[in-house]
PAGU-564110 format. One record per residue (C-alpha): x, y, z. Coordinates in steps of 0.5 Angstrom, whole numbers, plus 500, padded with zeros to 3 digits. Layout:
<rs>
R | X | Y | Z
...
</rs>
This chain:
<rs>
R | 317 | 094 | 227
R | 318 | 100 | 231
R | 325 | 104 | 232
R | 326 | 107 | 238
R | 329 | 112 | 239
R | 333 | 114 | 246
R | 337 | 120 | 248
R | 342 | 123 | 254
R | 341 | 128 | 258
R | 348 | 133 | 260
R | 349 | 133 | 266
R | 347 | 139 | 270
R | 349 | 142 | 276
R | 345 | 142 | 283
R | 342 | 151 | 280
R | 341 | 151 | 289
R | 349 | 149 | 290
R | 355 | 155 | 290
R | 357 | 157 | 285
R | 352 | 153 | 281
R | 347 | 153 | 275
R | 343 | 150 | 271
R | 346 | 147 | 265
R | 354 | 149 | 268
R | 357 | 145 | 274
R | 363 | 148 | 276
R | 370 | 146 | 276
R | 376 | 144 | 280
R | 377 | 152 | 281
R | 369 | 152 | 284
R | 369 | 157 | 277
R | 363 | 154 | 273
R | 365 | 150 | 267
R | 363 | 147 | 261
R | 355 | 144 | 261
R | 356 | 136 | 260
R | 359 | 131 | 264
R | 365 | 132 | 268
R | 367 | 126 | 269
R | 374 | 125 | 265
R | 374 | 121 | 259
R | 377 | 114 | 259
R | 385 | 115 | 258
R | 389 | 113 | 253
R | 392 | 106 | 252
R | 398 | 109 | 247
R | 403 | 114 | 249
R | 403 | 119 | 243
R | 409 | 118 | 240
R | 415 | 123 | 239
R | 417 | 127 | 233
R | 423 | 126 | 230
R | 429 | 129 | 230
R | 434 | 131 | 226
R | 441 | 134 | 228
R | 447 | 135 | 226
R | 452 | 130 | 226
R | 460 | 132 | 227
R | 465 | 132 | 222
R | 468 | 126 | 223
R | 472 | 119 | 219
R | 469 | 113 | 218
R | 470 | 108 | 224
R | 474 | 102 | 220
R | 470 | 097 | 219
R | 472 | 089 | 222
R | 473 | 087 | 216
R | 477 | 093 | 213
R | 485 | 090 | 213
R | 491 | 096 | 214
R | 492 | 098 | 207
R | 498 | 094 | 204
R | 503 | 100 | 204
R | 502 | 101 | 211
R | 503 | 094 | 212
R | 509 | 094 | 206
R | 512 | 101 | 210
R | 512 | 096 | 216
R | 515 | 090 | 214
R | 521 | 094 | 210
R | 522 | 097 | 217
R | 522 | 091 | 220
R | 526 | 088 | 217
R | 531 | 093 | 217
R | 532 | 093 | 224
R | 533 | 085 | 223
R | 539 | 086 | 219
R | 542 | 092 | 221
R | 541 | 095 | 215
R | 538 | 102 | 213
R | 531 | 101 | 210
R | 533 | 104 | 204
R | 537 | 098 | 203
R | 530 | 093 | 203
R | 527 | 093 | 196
R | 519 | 090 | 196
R | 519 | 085 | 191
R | 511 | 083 | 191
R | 506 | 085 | 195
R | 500 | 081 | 194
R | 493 | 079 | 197
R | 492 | 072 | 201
R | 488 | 067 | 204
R | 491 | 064 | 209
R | 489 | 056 | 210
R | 489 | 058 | 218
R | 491 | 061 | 224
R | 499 | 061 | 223
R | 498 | 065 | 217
R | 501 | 060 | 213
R | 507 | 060 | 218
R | 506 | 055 | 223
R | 510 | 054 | 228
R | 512 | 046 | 231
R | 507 | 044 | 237
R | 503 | 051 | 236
R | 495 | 050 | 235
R | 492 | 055 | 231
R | 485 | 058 | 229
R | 482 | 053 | 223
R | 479 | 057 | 219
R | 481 | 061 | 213
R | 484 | 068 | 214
R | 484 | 074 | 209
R | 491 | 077 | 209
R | 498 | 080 | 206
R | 504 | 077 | 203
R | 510 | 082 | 202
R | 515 | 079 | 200
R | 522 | 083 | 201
R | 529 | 083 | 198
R | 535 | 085 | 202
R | 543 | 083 | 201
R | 541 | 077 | 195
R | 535 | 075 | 199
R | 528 | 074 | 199
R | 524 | 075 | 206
R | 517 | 073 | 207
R | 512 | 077 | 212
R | 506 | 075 | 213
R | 500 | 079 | 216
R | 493 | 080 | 217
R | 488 | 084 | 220
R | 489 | 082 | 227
R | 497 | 081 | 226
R | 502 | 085 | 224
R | 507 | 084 | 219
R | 513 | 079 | 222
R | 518 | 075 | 218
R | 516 | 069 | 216
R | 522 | 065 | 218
R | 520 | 057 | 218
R | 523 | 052 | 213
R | 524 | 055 | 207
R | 520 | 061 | 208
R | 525 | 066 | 210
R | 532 | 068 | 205
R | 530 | 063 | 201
R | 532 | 065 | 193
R | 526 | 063 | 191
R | 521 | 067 | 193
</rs>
């Protein structure tokens, strides 16, 4: 078995050209450059890829999310002035009576109204009950609503709430 062994020659510029000398070709400037081949290598099939960085963010709140609802004292603060309004009564007349977290069965908001169609799908929401004049109000509200009086049968001044 007999190994055989080849090897490249550079290449070499014409030493009878301008500016040319053996072992040297000259450039893009007619300057003479570095011996070798001058042909320019195979370009790259990936772009280099940037290095990251990191700046400095301003200071600034949180965006609410789209399932963070008001918080109940502001919808409480809300429904006591409404009702308020309503009676026409000062609000410091409005007592809260309960305030609690509800899932309402649909889009009415547990408040439905005869020959509405309305959203079936369960809705995270608020009940605030409020006390005025010996009567129990109902607000109901959600994410996407604001508190309002709750007046469908039984719902609204009734004394049972």
């Amino acid at each position: 078995m007999a190994l055989v062994v080849s090897g490249c020659a550079g290449t070499t510029a014409d030493p009878d050209a301008p500016g040319g000398s053996e072992g040297s070709a000259p450039d893009a400037s007619g300057e003479p450059g570095p011996s070798g081949p001058t042909e320019d290598p195979e370009p790259s099939t990936t772009a280099p890829r940037p290095t990251p960085t990191q700046l400095p963010l301003p200071d600034r709140p949180d965006p609410p999310s789209s399932t963070q609802q008001p918080a109940p004292d502001d919808l409480t603060a809300a429904a006591v002035l409404d009702l308020a309004a309503h009676l026409g009564v000062p609000a410091e007349e409005v007592s809260v009576v309960r305030v609690e977290e509800v899932t309402w069965p649909d889009g009415s908001l547990g408040c439905p109204e005869p020959g509405v169609l309305y959203t079936q799908a369960i809705i995270d929401g608020t009940l605030i009950v409020l006390g005025a004049g010996g009567s129990n109000f109902r607000y109901h509200a959600s994410e996407h609503h604001a508190p309002f009086l709750c007046e469908a049968d039984g719902a609204a001044g009734s004394p049972d709430l």
